[in-house]
N, C-alpha and C positions, 0 to 999 in steps of 0.2 A: 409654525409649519402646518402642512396640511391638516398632520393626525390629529397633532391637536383642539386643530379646530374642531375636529370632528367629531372629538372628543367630549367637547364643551358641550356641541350642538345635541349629541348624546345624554346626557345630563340633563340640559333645559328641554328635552323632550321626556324626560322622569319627572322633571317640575311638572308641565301641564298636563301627564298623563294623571299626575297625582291630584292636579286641581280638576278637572275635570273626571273622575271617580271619585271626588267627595268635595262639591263644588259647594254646599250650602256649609261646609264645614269654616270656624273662624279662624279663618288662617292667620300665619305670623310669620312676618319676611323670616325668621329665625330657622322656622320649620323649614321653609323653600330653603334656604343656605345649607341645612342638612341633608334635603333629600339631593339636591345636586351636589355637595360636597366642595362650593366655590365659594370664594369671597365676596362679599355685597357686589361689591362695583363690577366685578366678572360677571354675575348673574346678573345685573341689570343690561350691561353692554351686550352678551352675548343675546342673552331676552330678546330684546330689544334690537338689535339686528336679525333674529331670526321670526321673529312676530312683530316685525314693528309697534310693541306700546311694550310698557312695564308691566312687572309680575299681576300689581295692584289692578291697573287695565284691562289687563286683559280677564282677571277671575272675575269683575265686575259687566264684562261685554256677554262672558259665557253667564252668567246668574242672569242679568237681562235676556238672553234666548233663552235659557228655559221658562222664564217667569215670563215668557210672551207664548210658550206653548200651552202654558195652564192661565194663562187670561182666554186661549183661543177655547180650551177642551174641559175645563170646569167650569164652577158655579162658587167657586173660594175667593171672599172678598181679597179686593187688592191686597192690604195688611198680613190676613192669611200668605197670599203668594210672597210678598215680602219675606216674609218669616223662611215659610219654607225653602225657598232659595240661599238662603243665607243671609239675611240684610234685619236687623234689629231694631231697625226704625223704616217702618215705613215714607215718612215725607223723605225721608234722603233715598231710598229707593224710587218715590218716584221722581225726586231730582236727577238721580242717575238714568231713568227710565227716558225722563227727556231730552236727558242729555245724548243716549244714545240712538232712542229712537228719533226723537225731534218732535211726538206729541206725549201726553202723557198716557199710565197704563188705562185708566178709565177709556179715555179717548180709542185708544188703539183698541179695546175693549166691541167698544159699540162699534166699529170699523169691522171686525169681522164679521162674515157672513155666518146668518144661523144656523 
């Protein structure tokens, strides 16, 4: 039913409010199943029709926007940014970097105006 749904839609909007207020934190699908209070496969379907990508996806596209706001407005090596975003190994950050930008953080880097 309708309320239902909307019910869901309620819930996985306490998921991303939560990922997004402490977005460098290391999550665990466990945690998201608590804070929305649903079954794996419900939170990834509902997810996922409401945001088009998984829990996983989507906290790794918001770490990549902010770790392209502080490649634009500090002076903190890539690594640093890595870190501080949430990502523990930098080379997988910047593999995720180009996956979602399409060049790497260096690159996108020197791409901004000084």
């Amino acid at each position: 039913s309708k309320s239902t749904e909307a019910h869901a839609l309620l819930r996985v909007g306490n998921v991303i409010g939560a990922l997004e207020k402490d977005f460098s934190r290391d999550w665990k699908l466990e945690d998201l199943l608590r804070i929305a209070h649903m079954s794996r496969s419900n939170l990834m379907r509902v997810f996922r029709s409401a945001t088009g990508q998984s829990p996983i996806e989507y906290l790794i596209r918001l770490r990549i926007q902010k770790a392209m706001a502080l490649l634009r407005n500090t002076d903190l090596t890539i690594t640093e940014i890595a870190i501080e975003v949430g990502f523990n190994d930098s080379n997988y950050f910047t593999r995720q970097f180009r996956k979602v930008y399409g060049s790497s953080p260096r690159k996108f880097r020197a791409q901004v105006p000084a």
